[in-house]
N, C-alpha and C positions, 0 to 999 in steps of 0.2 A: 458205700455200705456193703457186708458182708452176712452171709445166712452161714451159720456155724448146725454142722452136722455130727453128730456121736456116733460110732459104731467099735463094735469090738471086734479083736484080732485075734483069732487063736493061734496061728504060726508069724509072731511078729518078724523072726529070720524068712520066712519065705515074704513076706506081706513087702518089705523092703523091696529086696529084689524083683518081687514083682511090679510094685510102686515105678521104678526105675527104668525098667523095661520099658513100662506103657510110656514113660515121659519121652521117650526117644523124639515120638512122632513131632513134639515140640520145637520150634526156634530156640527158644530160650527155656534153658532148666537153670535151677539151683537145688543140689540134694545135699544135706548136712547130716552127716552122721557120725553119733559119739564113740559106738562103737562099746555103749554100758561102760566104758572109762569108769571110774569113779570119780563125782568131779563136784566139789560142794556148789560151783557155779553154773548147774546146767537144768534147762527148763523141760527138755526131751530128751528121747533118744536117736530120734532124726526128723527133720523135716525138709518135704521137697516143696519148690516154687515153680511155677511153669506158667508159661504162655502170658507173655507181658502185652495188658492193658495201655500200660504208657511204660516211654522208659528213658533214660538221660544216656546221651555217649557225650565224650568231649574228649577232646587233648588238655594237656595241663593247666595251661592258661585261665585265670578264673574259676578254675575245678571247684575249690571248694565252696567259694563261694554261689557256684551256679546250685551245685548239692544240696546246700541247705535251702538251695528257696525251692528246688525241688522238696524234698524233703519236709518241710513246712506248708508247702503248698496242697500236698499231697496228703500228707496224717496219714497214710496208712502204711502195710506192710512194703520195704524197697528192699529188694536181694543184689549182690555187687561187689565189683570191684574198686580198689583203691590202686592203681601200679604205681611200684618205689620211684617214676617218674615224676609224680606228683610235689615230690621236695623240689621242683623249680617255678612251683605254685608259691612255695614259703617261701623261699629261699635265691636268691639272686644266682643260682649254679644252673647248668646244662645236662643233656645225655647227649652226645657223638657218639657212641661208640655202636658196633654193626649189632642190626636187630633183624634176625631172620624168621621173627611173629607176626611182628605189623599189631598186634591188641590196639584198640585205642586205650589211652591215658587213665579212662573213669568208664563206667558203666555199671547203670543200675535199672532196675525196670520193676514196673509193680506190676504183680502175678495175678489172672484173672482164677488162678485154682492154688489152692494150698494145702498139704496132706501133714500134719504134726500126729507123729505116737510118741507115746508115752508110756512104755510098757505095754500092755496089750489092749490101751484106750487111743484110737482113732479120733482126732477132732478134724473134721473139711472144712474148711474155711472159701466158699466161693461168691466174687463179687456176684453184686444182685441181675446183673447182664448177662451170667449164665447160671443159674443156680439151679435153673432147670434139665441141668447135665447130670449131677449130682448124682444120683443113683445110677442113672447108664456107665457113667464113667466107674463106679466104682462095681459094678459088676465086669466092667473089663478087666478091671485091674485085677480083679481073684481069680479072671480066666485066663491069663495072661501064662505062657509054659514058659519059665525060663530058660533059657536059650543055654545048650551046650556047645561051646566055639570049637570052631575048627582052627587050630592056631596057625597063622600065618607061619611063614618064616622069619627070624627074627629082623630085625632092623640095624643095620650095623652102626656103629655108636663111635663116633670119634669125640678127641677133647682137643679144646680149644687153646689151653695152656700145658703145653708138655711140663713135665716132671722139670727139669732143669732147668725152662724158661720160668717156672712159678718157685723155685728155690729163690732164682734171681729176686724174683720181685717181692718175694718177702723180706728179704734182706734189704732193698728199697724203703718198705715200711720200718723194719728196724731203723734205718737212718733217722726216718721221719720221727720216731719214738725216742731216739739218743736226742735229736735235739730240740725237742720237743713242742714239738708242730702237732702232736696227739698222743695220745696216755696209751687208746687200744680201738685197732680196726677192724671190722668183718671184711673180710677178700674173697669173691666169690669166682668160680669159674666156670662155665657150661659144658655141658657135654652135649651131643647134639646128632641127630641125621638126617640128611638129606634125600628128597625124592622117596620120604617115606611113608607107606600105607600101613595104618594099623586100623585096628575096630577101638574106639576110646571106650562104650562100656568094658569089653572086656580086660582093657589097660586098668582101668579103675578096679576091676571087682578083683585082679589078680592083684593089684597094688595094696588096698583094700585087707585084704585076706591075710596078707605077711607082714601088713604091719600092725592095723590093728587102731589106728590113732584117733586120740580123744576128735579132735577136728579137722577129720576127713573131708574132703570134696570130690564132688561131683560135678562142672559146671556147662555149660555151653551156651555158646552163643552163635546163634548159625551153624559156622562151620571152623569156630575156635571154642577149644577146650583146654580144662582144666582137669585135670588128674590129682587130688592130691592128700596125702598122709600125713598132715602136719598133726604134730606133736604139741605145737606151741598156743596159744593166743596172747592175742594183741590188746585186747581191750574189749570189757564190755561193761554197759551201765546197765543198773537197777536200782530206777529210779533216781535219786539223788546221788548214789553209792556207784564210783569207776571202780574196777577192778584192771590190772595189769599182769601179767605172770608172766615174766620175760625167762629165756631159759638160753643157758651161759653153764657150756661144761656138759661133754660127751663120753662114756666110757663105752665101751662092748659087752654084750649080753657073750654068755659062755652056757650049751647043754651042760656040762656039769654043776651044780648046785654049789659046790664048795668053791669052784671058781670064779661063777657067776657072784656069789657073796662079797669072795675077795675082791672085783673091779668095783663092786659098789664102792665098798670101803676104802678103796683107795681113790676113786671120785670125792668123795665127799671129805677127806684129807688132803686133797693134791691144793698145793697153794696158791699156784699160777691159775686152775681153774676156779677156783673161789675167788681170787683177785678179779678177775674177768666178771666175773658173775657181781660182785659187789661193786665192780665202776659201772654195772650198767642198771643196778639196780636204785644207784645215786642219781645215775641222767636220768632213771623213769621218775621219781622222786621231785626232784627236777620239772622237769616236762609235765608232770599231774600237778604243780603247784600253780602254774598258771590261769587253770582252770578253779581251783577248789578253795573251798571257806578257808580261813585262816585256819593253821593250825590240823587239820583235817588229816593230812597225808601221814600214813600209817605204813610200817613195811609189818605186814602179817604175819610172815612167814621169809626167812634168807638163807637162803643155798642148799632147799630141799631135795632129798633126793627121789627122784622117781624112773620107775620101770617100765617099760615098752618094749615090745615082740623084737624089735632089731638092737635097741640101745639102752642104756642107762643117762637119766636125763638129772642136769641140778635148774631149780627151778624156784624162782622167787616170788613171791605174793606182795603187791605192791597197792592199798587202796587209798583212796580219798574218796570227802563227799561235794559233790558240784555245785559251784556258787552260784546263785538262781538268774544271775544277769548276762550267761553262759551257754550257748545253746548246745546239743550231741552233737552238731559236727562242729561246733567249735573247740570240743576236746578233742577229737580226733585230727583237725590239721594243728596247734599248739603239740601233739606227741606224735606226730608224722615225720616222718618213718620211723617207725619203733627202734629204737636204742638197740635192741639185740641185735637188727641187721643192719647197724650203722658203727656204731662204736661212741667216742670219746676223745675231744668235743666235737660235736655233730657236724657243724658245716663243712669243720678243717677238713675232717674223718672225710666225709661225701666225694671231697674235690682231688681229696689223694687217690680216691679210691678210682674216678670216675678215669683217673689220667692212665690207671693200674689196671684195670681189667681190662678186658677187650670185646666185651655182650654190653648190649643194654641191660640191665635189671629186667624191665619193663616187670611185668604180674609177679615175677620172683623177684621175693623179700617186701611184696604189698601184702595187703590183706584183703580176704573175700569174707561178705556175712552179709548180715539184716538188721535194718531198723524196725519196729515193729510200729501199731499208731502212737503209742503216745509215747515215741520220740524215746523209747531204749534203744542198746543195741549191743550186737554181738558179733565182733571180727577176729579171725584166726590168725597167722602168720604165714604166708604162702610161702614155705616149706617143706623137704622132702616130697615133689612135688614135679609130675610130666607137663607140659604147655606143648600145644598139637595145633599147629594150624592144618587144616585140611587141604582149605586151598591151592595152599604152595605145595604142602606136604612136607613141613618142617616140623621134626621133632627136636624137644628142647628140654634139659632138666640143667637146673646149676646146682653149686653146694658151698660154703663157703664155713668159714673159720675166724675166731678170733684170734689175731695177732698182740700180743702183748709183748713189753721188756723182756718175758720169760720163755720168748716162742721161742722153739728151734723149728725151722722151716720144714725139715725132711718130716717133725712128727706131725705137721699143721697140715701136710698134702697126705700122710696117712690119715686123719681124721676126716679130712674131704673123700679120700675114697670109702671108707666107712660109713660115712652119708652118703654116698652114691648108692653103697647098694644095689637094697631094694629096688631103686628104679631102674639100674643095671639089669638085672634077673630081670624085672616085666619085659622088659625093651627086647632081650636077647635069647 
């Protein structure tokens, strides 16, 4: 049980940052913030989770099934991850390839403090084991100064697939595509440093700041973190009602106005990138059928276009309603891994991909979010996105691309570096 507490925020931009600050002293955080996006499917404007009462790790093996009787067992609020490892929970496929994270597979944990705003309404949500915190803690929180960093020196950032080597291997997936072993792949490559010391709040709040993303992250666990700007989500239910918005199709933001206009318009024209966007709009299609009442699955909205601080995004609305003999994580592994970071058709897509990169995935290309009690939930797409183990000292970002009939390789690795980015600039 949970004692819910009201209070109002007059500076909701500092209330965050200060929020965030104070969670440091925690093991475990989760902070979600939208970032006022405009977004017909969102409940807040950010919510943190902190200091887990119970919580689930596991490697892949049984994942999902372990999830839901967590999850079931549990009814209440679980904050978490899913890593793209998890498709050899569904899926009779491997990860080999080098992982210089170490994340476990899944991790979720239920928060003994929870802080939801909503404009400048406060709800604390804290189990009944400390509820007698509530006020002290939230007088920390307003006294809290936030922190102006002293910036390290940067971290020097190597990639993992040179220019030439990742021409090669897109030309590889053209093969696969001519003779048709797959329609369209995501191919992803890391960038990465070693032996390296950063402060991750401040990685976040500069990450944060230049991009602006509807579902932003903040995560930690110990001493692995999460950094991340994603643009996208994966999936969330309301109620009976999945929702999907997979995003297929990049163009470049331009300071000029009449420029900026023109890359929209030629996004939302370009053929190859609507090709892209509607085969993966088929697979989510697809993949929400298995879950939902006959007839139910709706595409909203196809090859929308939208804007963000770094990019121009085309983006699809994909819903159904959930057939009652179907539990929430039973739609979440039936659309595991999401189509946008897999491609078309999914297993072939996976095992090409798995022999073709040379990282693990691991938390890049999963998703992180929350179930709440009565079995909603709400997951992002871990993109545009830093992963820190502290430990090692291993800094980690990938980026990846869809490959189609229509790819030329040279424009597929300038669209990868386009996605870099921002986490470029933080890192450097």
């Amino acid at each position: 049980m949970r004692v819910s507490i009201h209070k109002n925020i007059a500076n909701p931009k500092l209330f965050k940052e200060q929020l965030l600050s104070w969670a440091q002293q925690f093991r475990e955080v989760v902070f979600l913030d939208s970032n006022s996006y405009p977004q017909q499917y969102s409940n807040f404007d950010c919510i943190l989770a902190t200091d887990a009462f119970t919580s689930l790790k596991t490697d892949y093996y049984n994942a999902f099934e372990d999830l839901k009787q967590y999850q079931q067992n549990t009814k209440d609020w679980l904050f978490g991850y899913l890593s793209y490892d998890l498709k050899n929970d569904i899926e009779n496929l491997q990860s080999n390839n080098f992982d210089g994270l170490d994340f476990p597979d899944l991790f979720f944990f239920q928060p003994k403090k929870i802080f939801i705003l909503k404009e400048n309404q406060l709800e604390i949500q804290y189990l009944m084991l400390c509820d007698d915190e509530v006020e002290e803690d939230f007088e920390e929180i307003i006294k809290v100064q936030t922190e102006t960093f002293v910036t390290l020196s940067g971290v020097e950032v190597k990639q993992r697939i040179p220019k030439d080597l990742y021409v090669q291997k897109v030309n590889k997936i053209l093969e696969h595509i001519h003779i048709g072993d797959m329609y369209e792949g995501n191919f992803c490559m890391e960038f990465y440093a070693e032996n390296a010391i950063i402060n991750p709040l401040e990685k976040f709040q500069k990450l944060n700041e230049i991009s602006q993303a509807p579902f932003s992250v903040f995560f930690k666990n110990y001493k692995q973190y999460l950094l991340s700007a994603s643009p996208e989500r994966y999936l969330t239910k309301v109620g009976d009602k999945i929702i999907s918005q997979p995003i297929k199709g990049t163009s470049k933001r331009f300071s000029d106005p009449v420029e900026d206009e023109a890359s929209k318009n030629i996004l939302a024209s370009d053929v190859k990138e609507r090709a892209e966007n509607i085969m993966i709009t088929d697979l989510v299609r697809n993949d929400l059928s298995h879950t939902a009442q006959k007839g139910s699955v709706v595409v909203e909205e196809l090859c929308g276009i939208y804007s963000f601080l770094q990019v121009h995004q085309m983006i699809s609305t994909i819903t159904s309603k959930l057939d009652p003999q179907y539990s929430a994580v039973d739609v979440l592994k039936t659309t595991f891994p999401m189509g946008s970071m897999t491609g078309a058709p999914k297993i072939s897509v996976m095992e090409i991909m798995e022999n073709l990169e040379e990282t693990k995935r691991g938390l890049y290309s999963g998703a992180i979010g929350y179930f709440t009690p009565e079995g909603d939930f709400d997951f992002n797409v871990v993109i545009r996105s830093i992963l820190y183990n502290q430990e090692n000292k291993y800094v980690s970002f990938s980026v990846g691309s869809a490959i189609t009939a229509l790819s030329i390789p040279e424009k597929e690795y300038e669209e990868c570096l386009l996605k870099a980015k921002a986490m470029h600039e933080v890192l450097q």
